[in-house]
C-alpha positions in Angstrom: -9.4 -31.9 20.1 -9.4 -33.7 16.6 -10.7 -36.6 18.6 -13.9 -34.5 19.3 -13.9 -32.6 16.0 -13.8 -36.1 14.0 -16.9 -36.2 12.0 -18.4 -33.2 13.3 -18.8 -29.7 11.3 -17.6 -26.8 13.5 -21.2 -24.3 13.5 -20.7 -21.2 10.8 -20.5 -18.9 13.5 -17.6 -20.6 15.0 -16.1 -20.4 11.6 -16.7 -16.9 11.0 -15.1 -15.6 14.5 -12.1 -18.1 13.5 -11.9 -16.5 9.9 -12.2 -12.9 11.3 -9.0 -13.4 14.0 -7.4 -15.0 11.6 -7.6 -11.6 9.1 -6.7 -9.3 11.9 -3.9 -11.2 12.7 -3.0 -11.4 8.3 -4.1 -7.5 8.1 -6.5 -6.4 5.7 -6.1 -9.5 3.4 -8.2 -11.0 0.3 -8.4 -13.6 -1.9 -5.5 -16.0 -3.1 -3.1 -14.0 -4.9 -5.0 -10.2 -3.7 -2.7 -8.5 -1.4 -3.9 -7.2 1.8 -3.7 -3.2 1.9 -0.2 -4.1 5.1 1.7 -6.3 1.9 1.9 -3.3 -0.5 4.6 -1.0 1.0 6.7 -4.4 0.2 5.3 -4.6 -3.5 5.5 -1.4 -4.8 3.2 0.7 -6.4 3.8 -0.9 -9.5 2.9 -4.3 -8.6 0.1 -2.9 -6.4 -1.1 -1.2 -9.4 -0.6 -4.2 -12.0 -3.0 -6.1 -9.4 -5.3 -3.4 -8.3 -5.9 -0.6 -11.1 -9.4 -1.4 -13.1 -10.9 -3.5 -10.5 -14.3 -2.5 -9.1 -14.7 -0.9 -5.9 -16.7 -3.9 -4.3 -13.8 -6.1 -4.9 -11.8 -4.2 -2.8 -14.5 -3.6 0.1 -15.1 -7.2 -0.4 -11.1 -7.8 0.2 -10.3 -5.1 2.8 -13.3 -4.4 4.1 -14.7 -0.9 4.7 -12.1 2.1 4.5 -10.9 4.2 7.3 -12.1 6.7 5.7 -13.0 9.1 2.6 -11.1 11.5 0.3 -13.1 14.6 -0.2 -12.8 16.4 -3.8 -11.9 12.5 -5.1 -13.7 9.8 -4.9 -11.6 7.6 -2.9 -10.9 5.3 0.0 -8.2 5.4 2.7 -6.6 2.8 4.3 -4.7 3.1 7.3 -2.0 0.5 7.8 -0.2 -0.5 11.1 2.8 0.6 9.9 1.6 4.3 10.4 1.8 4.9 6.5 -1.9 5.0 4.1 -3.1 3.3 1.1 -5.0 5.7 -0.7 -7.4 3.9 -3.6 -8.7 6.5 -6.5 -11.5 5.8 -8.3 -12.2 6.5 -11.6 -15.4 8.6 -11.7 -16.1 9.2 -15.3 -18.1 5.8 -16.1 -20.5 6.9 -13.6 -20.7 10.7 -15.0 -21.9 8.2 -18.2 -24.3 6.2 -15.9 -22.5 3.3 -17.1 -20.8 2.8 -13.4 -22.0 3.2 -9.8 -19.9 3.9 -6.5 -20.2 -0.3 -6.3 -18.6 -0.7 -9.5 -16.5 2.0 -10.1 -12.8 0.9 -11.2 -9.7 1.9 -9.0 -7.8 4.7 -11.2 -4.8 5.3 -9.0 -2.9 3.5 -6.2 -1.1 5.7 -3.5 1.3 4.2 -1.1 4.4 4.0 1.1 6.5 1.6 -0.3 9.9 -0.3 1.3 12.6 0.3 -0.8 13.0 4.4 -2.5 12.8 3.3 -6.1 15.6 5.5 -7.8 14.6 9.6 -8.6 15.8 8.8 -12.5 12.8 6.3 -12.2 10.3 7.7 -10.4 11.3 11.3 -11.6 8.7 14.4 -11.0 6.2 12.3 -9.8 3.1 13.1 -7.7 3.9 9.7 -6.0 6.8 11.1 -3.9 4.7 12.7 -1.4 3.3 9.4 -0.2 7.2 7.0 -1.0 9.7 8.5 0.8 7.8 9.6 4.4 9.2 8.1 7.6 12.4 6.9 5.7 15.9 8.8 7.0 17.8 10.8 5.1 20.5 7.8 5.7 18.0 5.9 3.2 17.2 8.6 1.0 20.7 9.3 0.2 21.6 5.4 -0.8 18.7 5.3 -3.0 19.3 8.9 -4.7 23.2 10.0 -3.6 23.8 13.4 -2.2 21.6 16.1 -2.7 22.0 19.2 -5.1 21.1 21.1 -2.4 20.8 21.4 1.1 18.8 24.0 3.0 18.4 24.7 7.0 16.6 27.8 8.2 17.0 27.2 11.9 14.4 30.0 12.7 11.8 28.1 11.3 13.8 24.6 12.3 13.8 22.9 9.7 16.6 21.4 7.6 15.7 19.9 4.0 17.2 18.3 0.8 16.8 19.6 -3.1 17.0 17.3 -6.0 16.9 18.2 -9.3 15.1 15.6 -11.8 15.3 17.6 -14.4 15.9 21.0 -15.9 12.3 22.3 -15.1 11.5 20.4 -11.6 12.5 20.3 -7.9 11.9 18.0 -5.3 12.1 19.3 -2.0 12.3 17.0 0.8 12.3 18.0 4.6 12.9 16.1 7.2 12.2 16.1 11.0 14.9 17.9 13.5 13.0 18.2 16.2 13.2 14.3 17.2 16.6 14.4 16.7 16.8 17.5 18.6 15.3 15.9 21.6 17.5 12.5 21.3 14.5 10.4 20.6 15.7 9.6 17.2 19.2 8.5 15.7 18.8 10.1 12.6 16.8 12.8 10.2 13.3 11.2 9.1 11.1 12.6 6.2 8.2 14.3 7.5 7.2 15.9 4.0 7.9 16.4 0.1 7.3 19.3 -2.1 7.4 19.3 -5.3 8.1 22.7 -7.3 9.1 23.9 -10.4 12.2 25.7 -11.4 
């Protein structure tokens, strides 16, 4: 093979399909040093945000490619990853209300996504972010990262069994998990289908 390929140029379409199996294989990659959308459930949305907030739009088509889909109400992309979780790009809409911005450049406003590792609740706190961290984590995981809950709830008519914390004084965060796998022995332990967030 590099006997043949000495001093020959592989054709650009050759190159492209090589390029393109080499991304699927990567996930939805970029440039040196831009995550792919499948690395950011291992960064955080911390990092994710200290590389992605402010860029344009096109740089991230240009990086991901085009979006599973569309938020409706925001203006916003959705990227599903392999993992089963979603990376949900915001966009900030005001510099095009100004005409000084179009859906091309429009600069990412707010990263959602699941991430690895539950940060602690005294750092994330009351944070709109849960929703999106702690799904399809156990409660095994959820304890370590947060200890025992101030509350435990089961309405078995309803089936379904669910932690309280308490942030703060003035919030809850209500987090249920899934007892119907568990139920029907196809899974070990509780997982986290949903949060709530409430106020007190």
């Amino acid at each position: 093979m590099r006997r043949f390929l000495k001093g020959r140029a592989l054709p650009a379409a050759a190159l492209a399909v090589i390029t393109a199996a080499a991304s699927a294989l990567a996930g939805r990659g970029g440039p040196a040093g831009f995550p792919g959308s499948e690395e950011l459930p291992n960064l955080g949305w911390e990092a994710a945000e200290d590389v992605l907030l402010g860029l344009p739009r096109q740089e991230i088509l240009n990086a991901w490619g085009e979006p599973d889909g569309t938020l409706s109400g925001f203006f916003g992309d959705i990227y599903e990853l392999e993992s089963g979780g979603q990376v949900i790009l915001y966009y900030d809409t005001e510099p095009m209300s100004q005409g000084t911005a179009d859906s091309s450049t429009v600069p990412v406003w707010y990263v959602s996504c699941p991430v690895t590792k539950i940060p602690p609740l005294e750092d994330i706190g009351w944070s709109s972010r849960l929703p999106a961290v702690l799904p399809g984590h156990t409660r095994e995981e959820v304890h370590a990262a947060w200890g025992e809950p101030h509350k435990e709830t089961v309405n078995e008519q309803q089936d379904y069994f669910c932690d309280v914390y308490w942030p703060d004084e003035s919030h809850s965060v209500v987090v249920y998990y899934d007892t119907k796998s568990m139920d029907a022995g196809t899974a070990d332990e509780r997982t986290v289908l949903y949060v709530s967030l409430g106020e007190v």
